[in-house]
C-alpha positions in Angstrom: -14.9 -24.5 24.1 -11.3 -24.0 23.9 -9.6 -25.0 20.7 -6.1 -24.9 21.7 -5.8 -28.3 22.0 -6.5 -28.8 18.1 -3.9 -26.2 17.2 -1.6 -27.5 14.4 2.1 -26.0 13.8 2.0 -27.3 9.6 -1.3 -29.8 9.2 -4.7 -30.1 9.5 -5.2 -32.9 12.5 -6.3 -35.9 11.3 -9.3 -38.1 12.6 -12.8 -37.1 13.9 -11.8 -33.4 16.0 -13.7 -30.5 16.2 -13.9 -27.6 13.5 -14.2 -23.7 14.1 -17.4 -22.1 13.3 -15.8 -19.9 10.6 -15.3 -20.9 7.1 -11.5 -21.9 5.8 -9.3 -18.6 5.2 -5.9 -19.1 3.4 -2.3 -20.0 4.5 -0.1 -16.3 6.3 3.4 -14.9 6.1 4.3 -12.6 8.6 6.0 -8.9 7.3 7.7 -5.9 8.6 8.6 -2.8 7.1 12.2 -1.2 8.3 10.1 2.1 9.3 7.3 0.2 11.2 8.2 0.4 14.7 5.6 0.7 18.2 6.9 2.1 21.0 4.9 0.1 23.5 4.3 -1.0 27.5 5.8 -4.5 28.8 5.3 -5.4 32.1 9.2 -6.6 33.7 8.4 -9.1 36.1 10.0 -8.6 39.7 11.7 -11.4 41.7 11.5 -12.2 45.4 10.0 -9.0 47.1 10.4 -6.8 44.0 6.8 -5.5 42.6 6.7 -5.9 39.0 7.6 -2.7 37.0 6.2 -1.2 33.2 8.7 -0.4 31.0 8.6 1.2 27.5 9.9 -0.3 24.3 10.9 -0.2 20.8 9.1 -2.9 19.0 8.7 -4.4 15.1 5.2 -3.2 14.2 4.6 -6.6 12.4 1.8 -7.3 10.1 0.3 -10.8 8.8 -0.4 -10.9 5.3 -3.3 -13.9 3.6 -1.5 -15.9 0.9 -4.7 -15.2 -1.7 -4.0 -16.7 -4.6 -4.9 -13.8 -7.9 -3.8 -11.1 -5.5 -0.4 -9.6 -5.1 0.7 -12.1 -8.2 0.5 -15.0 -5.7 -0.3 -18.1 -7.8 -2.0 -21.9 -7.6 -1.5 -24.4 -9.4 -4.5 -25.7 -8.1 -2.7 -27.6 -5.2 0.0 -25.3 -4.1 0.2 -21.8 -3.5 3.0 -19.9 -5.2 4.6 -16.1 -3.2 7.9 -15.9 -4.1 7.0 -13.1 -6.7 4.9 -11.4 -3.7 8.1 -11.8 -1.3 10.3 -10.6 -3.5 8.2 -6.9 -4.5 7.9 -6.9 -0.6 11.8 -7.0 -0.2 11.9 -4.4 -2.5 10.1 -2.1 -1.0 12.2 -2.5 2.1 10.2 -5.4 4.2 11.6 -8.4 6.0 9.2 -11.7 5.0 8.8 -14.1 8.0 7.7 -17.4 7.0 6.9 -20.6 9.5 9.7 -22.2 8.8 11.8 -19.0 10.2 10.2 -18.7 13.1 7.5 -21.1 15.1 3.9 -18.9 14.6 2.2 -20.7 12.6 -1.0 -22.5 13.9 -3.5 -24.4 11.3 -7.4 -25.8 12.4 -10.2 -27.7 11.3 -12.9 -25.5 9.6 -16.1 -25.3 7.5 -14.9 -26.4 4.1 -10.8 -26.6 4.7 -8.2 -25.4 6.5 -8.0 -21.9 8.8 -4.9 -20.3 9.3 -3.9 -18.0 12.4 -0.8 -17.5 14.5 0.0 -18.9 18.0 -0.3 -16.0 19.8 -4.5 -15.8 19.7 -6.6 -18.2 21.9 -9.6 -19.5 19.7 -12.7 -20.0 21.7 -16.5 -21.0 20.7 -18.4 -18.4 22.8 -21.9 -19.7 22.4 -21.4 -20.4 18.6 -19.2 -17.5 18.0 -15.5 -17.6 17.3 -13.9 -15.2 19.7 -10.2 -14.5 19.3 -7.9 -13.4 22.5 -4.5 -11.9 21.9 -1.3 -12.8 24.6 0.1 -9.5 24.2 3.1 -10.5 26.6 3.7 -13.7 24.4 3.9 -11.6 21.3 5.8 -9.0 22.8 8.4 -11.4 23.6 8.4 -13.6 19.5 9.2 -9.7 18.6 12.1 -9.6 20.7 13.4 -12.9 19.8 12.7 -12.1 16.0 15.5 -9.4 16.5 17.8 -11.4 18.3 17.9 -14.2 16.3 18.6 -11.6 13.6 15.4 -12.0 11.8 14.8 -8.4 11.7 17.4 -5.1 11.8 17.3 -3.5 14.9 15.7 0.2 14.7 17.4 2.8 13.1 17.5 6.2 15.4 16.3 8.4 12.6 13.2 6.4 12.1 12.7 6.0 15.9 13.4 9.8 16.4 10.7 10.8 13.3 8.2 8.5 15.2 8.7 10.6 18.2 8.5 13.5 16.8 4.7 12.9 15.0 3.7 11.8 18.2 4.7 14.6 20.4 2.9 16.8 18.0 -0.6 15.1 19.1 0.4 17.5 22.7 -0.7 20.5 20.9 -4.1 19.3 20.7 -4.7 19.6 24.0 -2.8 22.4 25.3 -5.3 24.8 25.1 -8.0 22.6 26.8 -5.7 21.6 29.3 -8.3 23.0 32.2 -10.6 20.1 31.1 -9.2 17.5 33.3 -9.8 14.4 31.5 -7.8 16.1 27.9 -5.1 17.1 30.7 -4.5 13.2 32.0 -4.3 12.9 28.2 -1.9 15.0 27.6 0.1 14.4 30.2 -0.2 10.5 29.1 1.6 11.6 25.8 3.8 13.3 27.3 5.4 10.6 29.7 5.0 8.9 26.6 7.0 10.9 24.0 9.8 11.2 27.2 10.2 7.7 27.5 10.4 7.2 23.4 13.4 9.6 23.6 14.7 7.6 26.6 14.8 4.0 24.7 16.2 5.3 21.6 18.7 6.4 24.1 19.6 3.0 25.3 19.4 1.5 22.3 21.8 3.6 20.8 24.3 2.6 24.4 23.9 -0.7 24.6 22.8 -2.0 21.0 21.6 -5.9 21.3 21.4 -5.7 24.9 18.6 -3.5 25.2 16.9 -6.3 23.9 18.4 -9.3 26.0 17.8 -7.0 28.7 14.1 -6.7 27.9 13.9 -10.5 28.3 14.6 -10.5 32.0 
């Protein structure tokens, strides 16, 4: 069974609907840290007789965070849940909170005992009697673009971008002197391409600013 259909941006449905086979979890904010980038592999799309094409990207490494109230200093009054003191330590320590009125990723359903909270971008399915969670990793590629086009979050600093790079062209060493091993040397050779095309979008960021991101869009 597919549950899409039950999906809610703010409510529980009302009426007789089905529930998930999972017990109620608690309401999510979405966070990212100014340091938390992914440099990661989109797929462009090609038109007419153009094949489609990978390209490599800077991206917010965004995390979701559970609203549990005694944790963090989030409170209850017994009804409603109370962050602003969570939200506000997080903006201290340099995060960007993104809450569902900011930007549309919230998704609420029917479960065992309450509510069950989740973003848009997993497909909920009852695999005979199990909950089974898919990720649209082009979909959530793309509310990470939009999130820094709309201005939601700072577009990458090249220091941070260029510090990322640099921890991850270390992992090369580890296979350098097991190169002859041809499965480590695909590897390293991966990383490699990999640590090249970092150096390359930090590049174009740097040249074209917000367009590097419009651009990724197309």
């Amino acid at each position: 069974m597919d549950y899409s259909s039950i999906a809610q941006p703010w409510a529980q449905p009302s009426g007789q609907t089905p529930r998930l086979p999972v017990r109620a979890n608690f309401p999510i904010f979405l966070k990212h840290h100014g340091k938390g980038w992914r440099f990661e592999y989109l797929t462009s799309k090609g038109k007419g007789k153009a094949a489609d094409k990978t390209i490599g990207a800077w991206l917010p490494n965004i995390q979701l965070e559970y609203e549990r109230p005694g944790v963090n200093g989030i409170r209850t009054d017994g009804r409603n849940i109370d962050s602003t003191l969570r939200h506000a330590n997080l903006n201290k320590d340099g995060y960007t909170v993104i809450l569902p009125h900011q930007a549309d990723f919230l998704r609420v359903y029917p479960a065992q005992n309450g509510k069950y909270y989740t973003t848009k971008f997993f497909k909920l399915e009852n695999i005979a009697g199990e909950l089974i969670k898919t990720l649209d990793k082009e979909a959530w590629a793309e509310f990470r673009i939009q999130l820094i086009l709309d201005g939601v979050i700072r577009q990458p600093h090249p220091t941070i971008l260029e510090r990322i790079r640099i921890q991850r062209a270390r992992h090369i060493d580890r296979y350098i002197r097991q190169q002859h091993i041809p499965e480590l040397a695909a590897k390293m050779k991966a990383i490699e391409a990999e640590v090249k095309g970092m150096s390359e979008a930090t590049k174009l960021i740097q040249e074209k600013g917000r367009d590097y991101y419009v651009e990724l869009q197309k």
